[in-house]
Structure formats: structure tokens, C-alpha cells
KEKE-3310 file (N, C-alpha, C; in steps of 0.2 Angstrom, whole numbers, plus 5000, padded with zeros to 4 digits):
npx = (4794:4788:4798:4803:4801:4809:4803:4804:4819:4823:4823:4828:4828:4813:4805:4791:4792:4795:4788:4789:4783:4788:4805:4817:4829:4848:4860:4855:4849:4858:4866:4859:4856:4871:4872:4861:4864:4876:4872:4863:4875:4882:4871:4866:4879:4883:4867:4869:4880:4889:4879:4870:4856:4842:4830:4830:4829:4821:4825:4836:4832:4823:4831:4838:4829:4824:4838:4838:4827:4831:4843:4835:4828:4840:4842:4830:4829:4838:4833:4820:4809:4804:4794:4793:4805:4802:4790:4794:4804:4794:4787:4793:4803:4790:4787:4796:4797:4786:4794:4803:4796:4789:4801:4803:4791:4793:4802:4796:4790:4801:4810:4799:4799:4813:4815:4804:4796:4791:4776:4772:4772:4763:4755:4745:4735:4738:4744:4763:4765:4757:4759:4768:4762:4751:4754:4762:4753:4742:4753:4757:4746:4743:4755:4748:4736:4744:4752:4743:4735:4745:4748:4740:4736:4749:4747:4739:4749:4747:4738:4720:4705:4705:4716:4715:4706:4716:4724:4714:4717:4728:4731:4720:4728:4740:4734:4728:4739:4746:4738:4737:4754:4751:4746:4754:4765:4757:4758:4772:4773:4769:4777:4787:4783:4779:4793:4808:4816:4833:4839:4847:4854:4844:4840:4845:4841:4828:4826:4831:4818:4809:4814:4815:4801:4793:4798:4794:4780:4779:4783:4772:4762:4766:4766:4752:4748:4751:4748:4734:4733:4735:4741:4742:4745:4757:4763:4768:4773:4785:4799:4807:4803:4801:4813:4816:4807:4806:4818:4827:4821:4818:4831:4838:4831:4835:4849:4849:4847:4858:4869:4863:4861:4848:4855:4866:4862:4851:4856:4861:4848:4838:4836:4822:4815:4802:4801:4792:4793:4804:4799:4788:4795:4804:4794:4789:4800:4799:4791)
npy = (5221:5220:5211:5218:5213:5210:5211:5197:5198:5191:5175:5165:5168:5168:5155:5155:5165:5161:5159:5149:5133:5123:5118:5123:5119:5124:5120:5110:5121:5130:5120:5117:5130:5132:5121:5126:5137:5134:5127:5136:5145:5138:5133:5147:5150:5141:5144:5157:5161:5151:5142:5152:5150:5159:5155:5146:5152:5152:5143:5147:5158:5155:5147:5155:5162:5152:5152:5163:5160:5149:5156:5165:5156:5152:5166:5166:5156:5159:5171:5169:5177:5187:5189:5193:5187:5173:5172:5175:5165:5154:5158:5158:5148:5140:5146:5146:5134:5134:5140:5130:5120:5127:5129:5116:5113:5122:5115:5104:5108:5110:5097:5088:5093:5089:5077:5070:5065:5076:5077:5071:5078:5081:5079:5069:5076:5088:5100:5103:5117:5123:5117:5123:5137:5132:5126:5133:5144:5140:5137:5151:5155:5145:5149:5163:5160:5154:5164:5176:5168:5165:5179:5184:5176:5179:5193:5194:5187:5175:5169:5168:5168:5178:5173:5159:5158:5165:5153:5142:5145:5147:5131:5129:5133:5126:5112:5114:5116:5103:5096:5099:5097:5084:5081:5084:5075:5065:5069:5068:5055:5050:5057:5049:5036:5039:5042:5037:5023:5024:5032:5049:5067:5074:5064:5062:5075:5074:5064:5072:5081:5071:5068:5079:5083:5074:5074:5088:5086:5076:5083:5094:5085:5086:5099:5099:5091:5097:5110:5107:5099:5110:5121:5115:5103:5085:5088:5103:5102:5096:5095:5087:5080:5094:5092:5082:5083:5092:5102:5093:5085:5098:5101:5092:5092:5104:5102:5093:5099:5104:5093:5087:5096:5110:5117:5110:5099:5102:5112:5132:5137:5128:5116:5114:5123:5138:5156:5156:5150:5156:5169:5167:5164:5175:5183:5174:5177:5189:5192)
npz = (5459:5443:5430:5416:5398:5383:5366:5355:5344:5334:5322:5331:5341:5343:5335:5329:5321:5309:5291:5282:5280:5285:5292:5283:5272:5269:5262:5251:5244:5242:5234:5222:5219:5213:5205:5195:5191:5185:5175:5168:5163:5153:5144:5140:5133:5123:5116:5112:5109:5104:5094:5091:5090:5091:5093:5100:5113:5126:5134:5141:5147:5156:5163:5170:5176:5185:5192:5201:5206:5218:5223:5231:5238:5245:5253:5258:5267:5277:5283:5290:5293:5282:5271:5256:5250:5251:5242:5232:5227:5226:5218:5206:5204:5201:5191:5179:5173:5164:5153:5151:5144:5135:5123:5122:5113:5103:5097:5092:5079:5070:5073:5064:5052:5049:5051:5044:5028:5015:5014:5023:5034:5047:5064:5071:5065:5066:5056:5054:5053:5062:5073:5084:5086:5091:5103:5109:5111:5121:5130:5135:5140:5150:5156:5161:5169:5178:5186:5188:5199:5208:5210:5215:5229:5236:5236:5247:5256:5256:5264:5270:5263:5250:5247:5243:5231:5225:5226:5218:5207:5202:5203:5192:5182:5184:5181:5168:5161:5162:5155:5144:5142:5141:5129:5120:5123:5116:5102:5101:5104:5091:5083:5085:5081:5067:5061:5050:5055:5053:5060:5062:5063:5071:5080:5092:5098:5098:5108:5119:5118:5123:5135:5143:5142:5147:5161:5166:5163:5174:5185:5185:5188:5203:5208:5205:5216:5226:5228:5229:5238:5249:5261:5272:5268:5265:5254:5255:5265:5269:5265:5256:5243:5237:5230:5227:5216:5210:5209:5205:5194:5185:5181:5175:5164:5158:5157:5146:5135:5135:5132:5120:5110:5099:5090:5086:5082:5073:5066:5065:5060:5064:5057:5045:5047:5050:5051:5057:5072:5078:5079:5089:5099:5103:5107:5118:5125:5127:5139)
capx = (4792:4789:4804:4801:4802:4809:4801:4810:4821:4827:4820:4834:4823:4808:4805:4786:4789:4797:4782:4790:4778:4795:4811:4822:4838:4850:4864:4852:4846:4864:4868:4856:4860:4876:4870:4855:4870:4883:4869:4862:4878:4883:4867:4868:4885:4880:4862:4868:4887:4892:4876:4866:4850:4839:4822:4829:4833:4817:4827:4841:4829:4820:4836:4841:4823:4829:4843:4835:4822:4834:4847:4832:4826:4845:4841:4824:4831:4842:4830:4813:4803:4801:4790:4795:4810:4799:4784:4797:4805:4789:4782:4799:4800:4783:4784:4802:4797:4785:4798:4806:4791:4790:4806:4801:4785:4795:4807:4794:4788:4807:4809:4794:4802:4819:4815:4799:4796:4790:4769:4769:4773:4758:4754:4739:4729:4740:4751:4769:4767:4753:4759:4770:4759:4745:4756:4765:4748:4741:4759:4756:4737:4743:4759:4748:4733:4747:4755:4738:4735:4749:4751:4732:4738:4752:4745:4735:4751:4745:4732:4715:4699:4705:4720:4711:4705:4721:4724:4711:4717:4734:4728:4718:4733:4745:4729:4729:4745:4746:4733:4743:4758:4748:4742:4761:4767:4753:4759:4777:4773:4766:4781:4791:4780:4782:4799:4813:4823:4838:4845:4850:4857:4838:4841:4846:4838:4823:4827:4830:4813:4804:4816:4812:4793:4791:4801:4792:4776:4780:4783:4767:4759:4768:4763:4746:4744:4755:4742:4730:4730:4734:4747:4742:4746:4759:4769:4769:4776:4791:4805:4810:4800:4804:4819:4815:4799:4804:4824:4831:4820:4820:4839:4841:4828:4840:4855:4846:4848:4867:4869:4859:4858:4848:4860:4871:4858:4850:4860:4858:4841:4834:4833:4819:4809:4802:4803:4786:4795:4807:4795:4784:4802:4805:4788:4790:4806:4795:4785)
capy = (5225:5216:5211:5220:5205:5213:5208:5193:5200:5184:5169:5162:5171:5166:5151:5155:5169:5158:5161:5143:5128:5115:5120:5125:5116:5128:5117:5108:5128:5134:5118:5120:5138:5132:5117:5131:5144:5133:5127:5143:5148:5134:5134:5151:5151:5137:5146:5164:5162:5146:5141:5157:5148:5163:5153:5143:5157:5155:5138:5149:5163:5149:5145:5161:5161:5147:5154:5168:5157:5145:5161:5171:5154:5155:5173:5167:5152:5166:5176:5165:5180:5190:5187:5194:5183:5167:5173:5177:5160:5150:5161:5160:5141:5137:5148:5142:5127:5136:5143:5124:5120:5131:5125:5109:5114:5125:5111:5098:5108:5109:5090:5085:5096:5087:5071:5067:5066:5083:5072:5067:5084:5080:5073:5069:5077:5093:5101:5106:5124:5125:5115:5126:5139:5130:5124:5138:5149:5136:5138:5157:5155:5143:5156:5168:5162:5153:5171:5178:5165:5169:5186:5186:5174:5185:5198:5193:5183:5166:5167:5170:5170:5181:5168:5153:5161:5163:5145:5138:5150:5144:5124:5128:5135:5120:5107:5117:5115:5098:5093:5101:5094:5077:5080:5087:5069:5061:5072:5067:5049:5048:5056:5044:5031:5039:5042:5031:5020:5023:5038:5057:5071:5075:5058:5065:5081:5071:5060:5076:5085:5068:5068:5087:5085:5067:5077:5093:5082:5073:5090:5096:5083:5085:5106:5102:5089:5102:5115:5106:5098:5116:5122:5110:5097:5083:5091:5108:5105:5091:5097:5083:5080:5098:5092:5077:5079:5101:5104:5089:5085:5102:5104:5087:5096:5111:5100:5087:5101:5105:5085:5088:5106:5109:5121:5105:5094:5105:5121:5137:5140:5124:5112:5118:5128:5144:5158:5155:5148:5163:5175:5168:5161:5181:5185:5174:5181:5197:5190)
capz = (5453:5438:5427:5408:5395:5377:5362:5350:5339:5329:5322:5335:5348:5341:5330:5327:5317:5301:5287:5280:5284:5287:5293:5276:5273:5264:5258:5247:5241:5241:5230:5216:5214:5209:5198:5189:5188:5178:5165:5164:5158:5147:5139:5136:5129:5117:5113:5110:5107:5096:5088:5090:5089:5096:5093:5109:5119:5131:5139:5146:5151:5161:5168:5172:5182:5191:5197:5203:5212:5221:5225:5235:5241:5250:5254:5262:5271:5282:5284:5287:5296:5278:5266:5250:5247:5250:5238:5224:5226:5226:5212:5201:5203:5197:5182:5176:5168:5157:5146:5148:5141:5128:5123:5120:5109:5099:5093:5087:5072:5068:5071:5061:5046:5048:5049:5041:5020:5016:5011:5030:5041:5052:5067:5075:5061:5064:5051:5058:5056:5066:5080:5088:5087:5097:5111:5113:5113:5127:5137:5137:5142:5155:5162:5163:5175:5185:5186:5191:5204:5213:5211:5218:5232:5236:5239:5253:5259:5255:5268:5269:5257:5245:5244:5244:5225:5219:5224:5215:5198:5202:5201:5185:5178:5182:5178:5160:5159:5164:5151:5135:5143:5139:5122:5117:5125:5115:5097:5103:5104:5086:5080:5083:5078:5061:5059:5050:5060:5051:5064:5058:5066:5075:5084:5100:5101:5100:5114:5123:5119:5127:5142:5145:5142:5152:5167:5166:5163:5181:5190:5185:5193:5209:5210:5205:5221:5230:5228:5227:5248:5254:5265:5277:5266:5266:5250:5257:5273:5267:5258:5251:5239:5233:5226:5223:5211:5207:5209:5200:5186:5179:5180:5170:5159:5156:5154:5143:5130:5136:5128:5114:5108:5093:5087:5084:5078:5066:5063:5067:5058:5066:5050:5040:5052:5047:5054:5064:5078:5081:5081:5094:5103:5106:5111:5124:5128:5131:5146)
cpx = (4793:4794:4802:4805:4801:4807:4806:4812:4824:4823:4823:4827:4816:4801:4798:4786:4793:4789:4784:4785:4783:4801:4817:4829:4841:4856:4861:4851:4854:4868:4866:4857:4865:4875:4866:4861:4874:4879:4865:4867:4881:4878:4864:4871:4884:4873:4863:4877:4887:4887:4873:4859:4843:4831:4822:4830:4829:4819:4832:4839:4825:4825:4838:4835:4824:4834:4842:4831:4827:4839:4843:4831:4833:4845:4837:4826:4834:4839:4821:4807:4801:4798:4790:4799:4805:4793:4789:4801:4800:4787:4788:4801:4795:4783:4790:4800:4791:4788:4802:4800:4787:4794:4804:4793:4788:4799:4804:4792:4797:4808:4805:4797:4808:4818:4810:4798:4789:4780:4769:4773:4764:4756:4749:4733:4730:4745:4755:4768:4761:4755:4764:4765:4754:4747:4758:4760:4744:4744:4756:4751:4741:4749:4754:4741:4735:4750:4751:4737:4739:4750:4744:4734:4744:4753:4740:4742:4752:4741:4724:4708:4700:4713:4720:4709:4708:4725:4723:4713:4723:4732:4725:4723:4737:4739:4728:4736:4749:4743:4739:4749:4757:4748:4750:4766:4764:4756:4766:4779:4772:4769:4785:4792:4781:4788:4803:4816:4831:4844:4842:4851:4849:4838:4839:4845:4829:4820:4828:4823:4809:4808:4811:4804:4790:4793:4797:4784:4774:4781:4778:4761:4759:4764:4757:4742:4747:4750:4737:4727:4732:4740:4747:4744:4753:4764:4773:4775:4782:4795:4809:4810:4799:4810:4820:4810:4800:4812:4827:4830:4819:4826:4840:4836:4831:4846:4854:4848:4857:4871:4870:4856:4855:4853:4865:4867:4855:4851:4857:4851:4836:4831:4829:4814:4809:4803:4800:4788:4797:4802:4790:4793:4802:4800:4786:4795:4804:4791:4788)
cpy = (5220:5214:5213:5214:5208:5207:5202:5197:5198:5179:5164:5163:5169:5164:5150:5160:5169:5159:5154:5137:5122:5121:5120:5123:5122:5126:5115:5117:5130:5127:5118:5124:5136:5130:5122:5136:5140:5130:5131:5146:5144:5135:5139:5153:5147:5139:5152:5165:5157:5142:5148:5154:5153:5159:5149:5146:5157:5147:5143:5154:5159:5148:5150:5161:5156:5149:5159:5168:5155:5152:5164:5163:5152:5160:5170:5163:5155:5170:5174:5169:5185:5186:5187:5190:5176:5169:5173:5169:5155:5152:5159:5151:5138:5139:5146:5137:5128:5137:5135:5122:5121:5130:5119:5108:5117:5121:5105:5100:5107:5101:5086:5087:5092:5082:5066:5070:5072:5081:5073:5074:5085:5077:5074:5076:5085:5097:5107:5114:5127:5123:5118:5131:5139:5129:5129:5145:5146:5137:5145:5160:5153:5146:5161:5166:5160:5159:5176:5175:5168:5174:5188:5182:5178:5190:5201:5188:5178:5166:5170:5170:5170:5173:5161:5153:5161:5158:5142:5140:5145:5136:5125:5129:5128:5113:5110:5113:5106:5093:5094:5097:5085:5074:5081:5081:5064:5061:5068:5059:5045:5049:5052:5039:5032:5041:5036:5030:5019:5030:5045:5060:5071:5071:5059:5070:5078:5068:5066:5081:5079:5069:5073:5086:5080:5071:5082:5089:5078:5079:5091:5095:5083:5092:5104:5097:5095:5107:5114:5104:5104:5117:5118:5104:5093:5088:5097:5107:5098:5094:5091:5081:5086:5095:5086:5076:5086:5100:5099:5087:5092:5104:5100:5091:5100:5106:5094:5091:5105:5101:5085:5096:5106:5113:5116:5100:5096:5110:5124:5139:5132:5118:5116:5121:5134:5147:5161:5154:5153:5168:5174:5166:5169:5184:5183:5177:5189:5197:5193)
cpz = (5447:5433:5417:5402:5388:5373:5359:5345:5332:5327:5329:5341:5349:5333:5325:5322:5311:5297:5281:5286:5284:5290:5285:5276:5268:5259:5251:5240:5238:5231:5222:5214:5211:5203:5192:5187:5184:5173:5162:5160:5153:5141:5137:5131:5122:5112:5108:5108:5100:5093:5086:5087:5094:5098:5101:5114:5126:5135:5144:5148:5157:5165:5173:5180:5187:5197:5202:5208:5216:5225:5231:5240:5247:5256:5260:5269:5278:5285:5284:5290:5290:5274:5259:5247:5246:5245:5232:5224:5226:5217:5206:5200:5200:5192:5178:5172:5162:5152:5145:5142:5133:5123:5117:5111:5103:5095:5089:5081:5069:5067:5065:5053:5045:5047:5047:5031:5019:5013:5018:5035:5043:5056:5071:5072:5060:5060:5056:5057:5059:5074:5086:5091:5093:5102:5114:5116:5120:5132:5139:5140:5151:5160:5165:5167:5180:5188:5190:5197:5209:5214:5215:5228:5237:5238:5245:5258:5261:5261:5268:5265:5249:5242:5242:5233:5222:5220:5219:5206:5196:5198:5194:5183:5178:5181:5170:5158:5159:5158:5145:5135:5137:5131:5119:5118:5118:5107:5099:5102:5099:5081:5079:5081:5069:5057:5056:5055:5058:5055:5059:5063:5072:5080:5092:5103:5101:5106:5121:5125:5124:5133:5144:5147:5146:5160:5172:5168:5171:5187:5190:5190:5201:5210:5212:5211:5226:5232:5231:5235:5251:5258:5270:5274:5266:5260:5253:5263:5274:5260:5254:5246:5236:5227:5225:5216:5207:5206:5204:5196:5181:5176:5176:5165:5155:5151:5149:5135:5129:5130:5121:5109:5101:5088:5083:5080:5072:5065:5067:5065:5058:5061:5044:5042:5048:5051:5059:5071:5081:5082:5088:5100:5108:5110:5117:5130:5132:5138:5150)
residu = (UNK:UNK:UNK:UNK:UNK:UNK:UNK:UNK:UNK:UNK:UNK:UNK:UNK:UNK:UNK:UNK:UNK:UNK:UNK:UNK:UNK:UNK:UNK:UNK:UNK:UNK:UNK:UNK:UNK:UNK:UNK:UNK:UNK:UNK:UNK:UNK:UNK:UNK:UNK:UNK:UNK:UNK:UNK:UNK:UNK:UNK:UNK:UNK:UNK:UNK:UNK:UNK:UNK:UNK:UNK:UNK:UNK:UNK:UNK:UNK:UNK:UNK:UNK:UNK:UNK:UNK:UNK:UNK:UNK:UNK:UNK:UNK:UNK:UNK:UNK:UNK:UNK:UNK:UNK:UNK:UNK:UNK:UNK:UNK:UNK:UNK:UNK:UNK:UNK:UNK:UNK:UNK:UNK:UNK:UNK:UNK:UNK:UNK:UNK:UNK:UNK:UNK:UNK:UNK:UNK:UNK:UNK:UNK:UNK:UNK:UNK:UNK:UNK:UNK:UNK:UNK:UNK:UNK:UNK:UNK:UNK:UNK:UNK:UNK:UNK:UNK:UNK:UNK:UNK:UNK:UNK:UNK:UNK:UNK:UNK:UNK:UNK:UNK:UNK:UNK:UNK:UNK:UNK:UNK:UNK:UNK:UNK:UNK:UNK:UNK:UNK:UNK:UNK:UNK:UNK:UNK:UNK:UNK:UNK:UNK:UNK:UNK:UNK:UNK:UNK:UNK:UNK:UNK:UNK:UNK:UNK:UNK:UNK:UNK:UNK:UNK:UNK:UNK:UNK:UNK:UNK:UNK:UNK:UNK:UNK:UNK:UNK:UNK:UNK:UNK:UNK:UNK:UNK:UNK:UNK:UNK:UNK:UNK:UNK:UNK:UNK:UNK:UNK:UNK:UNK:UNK:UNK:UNK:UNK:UNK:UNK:UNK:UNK:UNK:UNK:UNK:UNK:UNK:UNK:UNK:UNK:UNK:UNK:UNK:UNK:UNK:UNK:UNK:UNK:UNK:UNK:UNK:UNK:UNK:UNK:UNK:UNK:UNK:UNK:UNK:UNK:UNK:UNK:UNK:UNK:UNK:UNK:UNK:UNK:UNK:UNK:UNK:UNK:UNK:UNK:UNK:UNK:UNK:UNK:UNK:UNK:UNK:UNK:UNK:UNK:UNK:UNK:UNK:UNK:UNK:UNK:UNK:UNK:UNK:UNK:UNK:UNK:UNK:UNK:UNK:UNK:UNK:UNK:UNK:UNK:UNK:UNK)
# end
């Protein structure tokens, strides 16, 4: 009589039914949560306690996301036959560095107010109170068809037709974003080409907006080759290069503003910003 052969009831039992395209390390996952958990709280304690700078509030919201991707990608690690934890760490990873981003936008029209003579607030032929506007209205563009993509993606599983579709949304969205990146590198470049060279307070929040945006800027381009070769491809299916090109420059990204908080370099009301910034700051904060 034939001997009856129960199903697998574990990854342990059976290694084919992980829905990760590598083997997942979890120290690495378990250590970043730590890292994204203590400057989420620093650089919220410094955002919302001892400067109360709210206009910057969508870095430590981003942070938060962070931790929240890295915490599940723990979770997923564990547990490599569901699906659910690995889509929301994949998804919450990717859209994190938008709100850095935002961040970073939000602070040049401030900059250009503070340390330029009130004749030359314009750069690259746009006047500062326009230039947050326009990045931050591009960032929001570019959240929301990475957002689509993957939620279209997603919902097929990440396989199939239909997922192939919100790949390709997905890649427009970080090729957008990539681009803007560029031009806000370029606006960036030309500030401080017109700045004095005599210092001020802004000094080193400046030096934190280029790190952040050069970091961010180098992520970008890893996602959008990541996507780009397909789950078959070489990024996908090497972790090491996660956290080489995604985990560690966004986290110096965070803490870059730890350093440099503008809270300390230009007040709580961000030097002479109006109150254009906050307003979209919190509508980010609404996403």
C-alpha cells in the first residue's frame, strides 16, 4: 500500500514556496529598523519638540515609513511564504524617499531667502517663491504614479500582464522623478554658485540639502535600473546592493538633517520663508 506523503507545511519543509527572488538576510533588516527607529525619533524630537519647525515635518514622516518598511521586511523575512508583508515593504521603501525629497525642495526657497540679497532671489530664471511649489508639485506627480504602479502591480502579485503595466508606471514614475531630481541638483548647483563666501548660519544646512539630494539622486537611479531588468534581473535577486544603493544612503539622508536641522540654522520660521512652504509641507503630510 502506498505510503500517504502530507503536504509541506513550512518554508523549512519547503524552500520553493518563499515569494522573495534571493534568500533574505535578517540581521541586516533587523539592524536598520534600529538605525530608521532612532532618527525617526531624534529627528522628530528636534522637528516637533525643540525647534517645532512643522514645515519640515514630511522628513520624520518619511522616516516613520521607513521604519515601518524595514520592521515588515523583518516580519516578511520570517515568514517568506506571505505576500502581504513583502509588497508593503517593497512599496514603503520605494515611496519613503519621496517625502525626503520633498524635504529637500521645501528648504531651497528658504535658503535662497536667507542667504541671498533680497535683488537676486532667483535661480535658474526662477523666483524663490515659486520654486518650492514646482518641485514639490512634481514630487507629488511623481508619488502618485509610483503609488499607482505598484498598487496596480500588487495586485496581481507582481506577476503576470497586468503586472508588467504597473511596472512600466512604476519606472515612469521613478524616471520622473529622477529627472526633477536632476534639474533641483542643477537649481542647487547655481545656488551656490551665487552665494557669498563669507559663511552664515544656512552654511551647513545647505550642505545637508546637497548630501540628501545627491543620495537620493543615486537611489533613484539604482530603483529605476532595478525595475527596469525585471525580477529576473541581477538587482532584484542580490541583496546586497539593497543596502548598499537603498538602506544606507537614505538613512545618511535622514541623519544629514539630525547634523544640520534647519530649525537651528534658520529658526523656527525657517529664515524668511513664507508661509508658502508650510502650507504645502502639511498637504504633504496628508498623503
Amino acid at each position: 500500500m502506498a505510503e500517504d506523503t502530507a503536504p509541506p507545511t513550512s518554508l523549512a519543509e519547503d524552500p520553493s514556496s518563499s515569494i522573495w527572488m534571493y534568500t533574505p538576510s535578517l540581521p541586516p533588516a533587523v539592524f536598520f529598523s534600529v538605525l530608521y527607529g532612532l532618527a525617526f525619533l531624534y529627528i522628530s524630537y528636534l522637528t516637533f519638540i525643540r525647534y517645532r519647525t512643522w514645515y519640515f515635518s514630511v522628513v520624520p514622516i518619511g522616516a516613520a515609513i521607513e521604519v515601518a518598511g524595514y520592521a515588515l521586511r523583518c516580519y516578511s523575512v520570517k515568514n517568506q511564504e506571505l505576500l502581504t508583508p513583502f509588497i508593503l515593504t517593497l512599496t514603503f521603501t520605494v515611496l519613503a524617499p519621496l517625502l525626503f525629497a520633498a524635504g529637500d525642495y521645501l528648504l531651497l526657497a528658504r535658503l535662497i531667502r536667507s542667504a541671498l540679497p533680497p535683488g537676486q532671489h532667483r535661480v535658474l530664471g526662477v523666483a524663490a517663491r515659486l520654486i518650492t511649489k514646482l518641485f514639490v508639485i512634481c514630487d507629488i506627480l511623481a508619488f502618485l504614479v509610483q503609488a499607482a504602479g505598484s498598487s496596480i502591480a500588487s495586485s496581481v502579485s507582481w506577476v503576470g500582464p497586468t503586472s508588467e503595466v504597473g511596472v512600466n508606471v512604476l519606472i515612469g514614475g521613478l524616471a520622473f522623478q529622477t529627472v526633477v531630481l536632476g534639474l533641483f541638483l542643477a537649481a542647487l548647483g547655481r545656488f551656490w554658485y551665487k552665494v557669498p563666501r563669507d559663511g552664515g548660519s544656512w552654511r551647513g544646512l545647505g550642505i545637508a540639502v546637497m548630501i540628501s539630494t545627491v543620495l537620493i539622486f543615486i537611489r533613484c537611479i539604482y530603483r529605476l535600473v532595478e525595475f527596469a531588468e525585471g525580477v529576473d534581473g541581477y538587482a532584484f535577486r542580490n541583496e546586497w546592493l539593497l543596502w548598499v544603493f537603498e538602506s544606507a544612503p537614505m538613512f545618511v539622508a535622514v541623519v544629514v538633517f539630525c547634523v544640520w536641522h534647519p530649525g537651528a540654522c534658520l529658526g523656527k520660521n525657517g529664515g524668511k520663508g513664507s508661509s508658502d512652504e508650510e502650507m504645502v509641507s502639511t498637504r504633504l503630510g496628508q498623503l
